[in-house]
N, C-alpha and C positions, 0 to 999 in steps of 0.2 A: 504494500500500500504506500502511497506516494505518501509521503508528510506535505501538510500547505506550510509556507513558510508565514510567517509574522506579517510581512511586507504584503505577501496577496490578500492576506485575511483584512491587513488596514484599507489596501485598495479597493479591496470588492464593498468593506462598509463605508466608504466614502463614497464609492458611485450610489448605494444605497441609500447613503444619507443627501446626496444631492439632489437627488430622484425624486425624493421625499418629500425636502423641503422645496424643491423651485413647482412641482406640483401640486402641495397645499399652498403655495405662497398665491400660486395663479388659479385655485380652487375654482373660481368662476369659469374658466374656458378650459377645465382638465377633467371635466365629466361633465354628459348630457349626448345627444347625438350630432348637434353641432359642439363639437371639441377640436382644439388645437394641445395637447399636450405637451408643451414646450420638452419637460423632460424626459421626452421619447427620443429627444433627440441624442441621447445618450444610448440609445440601443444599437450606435453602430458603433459604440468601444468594444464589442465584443472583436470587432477587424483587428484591432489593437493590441488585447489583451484576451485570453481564455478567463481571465478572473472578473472580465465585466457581466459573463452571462451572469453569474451568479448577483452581483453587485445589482444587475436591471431587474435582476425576477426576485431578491428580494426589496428593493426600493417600490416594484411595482404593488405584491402582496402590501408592504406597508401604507401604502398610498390608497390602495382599495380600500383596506380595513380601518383607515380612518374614516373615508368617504364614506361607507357607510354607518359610523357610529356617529359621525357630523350629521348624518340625513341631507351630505353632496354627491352619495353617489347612488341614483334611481335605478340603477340594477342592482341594487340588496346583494347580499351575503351570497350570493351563487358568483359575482363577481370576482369575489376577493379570492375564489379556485378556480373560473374560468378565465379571467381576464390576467392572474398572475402565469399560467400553464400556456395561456396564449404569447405572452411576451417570453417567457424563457423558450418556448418553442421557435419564436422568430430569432433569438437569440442564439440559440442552438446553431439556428441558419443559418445566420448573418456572419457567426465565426467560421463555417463550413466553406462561404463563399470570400475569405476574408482575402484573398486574393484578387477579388475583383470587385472592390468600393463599388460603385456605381449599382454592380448586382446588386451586392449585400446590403443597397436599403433599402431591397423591395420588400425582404423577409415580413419587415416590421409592420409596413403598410399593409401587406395584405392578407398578413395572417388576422392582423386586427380591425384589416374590414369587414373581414369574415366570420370571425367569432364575435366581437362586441356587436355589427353589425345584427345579429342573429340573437343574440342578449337584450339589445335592443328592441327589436320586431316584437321579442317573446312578452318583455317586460311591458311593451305599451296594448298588444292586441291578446295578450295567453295563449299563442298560435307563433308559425312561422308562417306568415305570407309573405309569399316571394316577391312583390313588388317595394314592402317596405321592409322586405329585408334587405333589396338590391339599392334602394334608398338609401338607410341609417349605412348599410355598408360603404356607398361609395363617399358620403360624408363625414365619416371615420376619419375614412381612405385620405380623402382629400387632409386631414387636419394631419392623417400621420406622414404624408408625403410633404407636408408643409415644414412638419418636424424634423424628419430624416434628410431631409436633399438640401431645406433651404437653410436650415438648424445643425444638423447631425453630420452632414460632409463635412463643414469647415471646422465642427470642431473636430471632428475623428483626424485631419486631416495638421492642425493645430497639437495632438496629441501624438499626431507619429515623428511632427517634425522635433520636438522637445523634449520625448522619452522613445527617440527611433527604435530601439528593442524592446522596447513593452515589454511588462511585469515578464516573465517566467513563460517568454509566447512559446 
């Protein structure tokens, strides 16, 4: 079994606690189904670093599990296990394609058009209909490709040029 070292365990809680605080900060536009999640834009450190997956999927659990004990996040407690398995899923991705940035911010966009999109439909109608699940998803979509491409490149991009070996890549 691999030992983590000190160093990834402080990096991954600090992309954690980033994650955390810039999306409670902006609590208004980081849940609903027009959302822009500012710090989604952090789901392309995973290109960077293997200790970011864990840093985004747990910053995003914590971020859910506030939202819904605040009564800011309208998809209840099934969020806070689908929307966090949703990001470390795209996370998973996004390290797999970390050789080609540009791919690796689709992960995030469209795993989370898909399932929030889908959380969303369910939460507003108690159904999946496909026209407002193709709706809330591509609205998602829109907020996390706002995040990832216009957000998330320059800084992934800011993060390779400053720490160009990344933690323990």
């Amino acid at each position: 079994m691999k030992k983590i070292s000190t160093r990834s365990l402080v990096q991954a809680s600090l992309i954690a606690a980033a994650y955390t605080v810039v999306s409670i900060a902006l609590a208004p536009i980081s849940f609903g189904a027009v959302q822009v999640r500012v710090s989604e834009a952090l789901t392309l450190l995973p290109v960077w670093s293997p200790v970011a997956v864990v840093g985004v999927s747990v910053g995003c659990l914590l971020t859910n599990a506030w939202g819904v004990a605040a009564g800011a996040n309208i998809l209840g407690a099934a969020d806070i296990l689908l929307g966090t398995l949703a990001t470390l899923s795209a996370a998973l991705l996004t390290r797999a394609l970390r050789k080609r940035p540009l791919l690796a911010a689709l992960p995030p966009v469209l795993v989370n058009a898909v399932v929030i999109g889908a959380e969303l439909a369910f939460a507003e109608t108690g159904g999946f209909p496909a026209g407002l699940w193709l709706l809330n998803g591509a609205q998602v979509g829109l907020g996390q490709a706002i995040a990832c491409f216009a957000l998330g490149l320059p800084l992934l991009r800011f993060f390779q040029k400053r720490f160009p070996a990344g933690p323990e890549s």
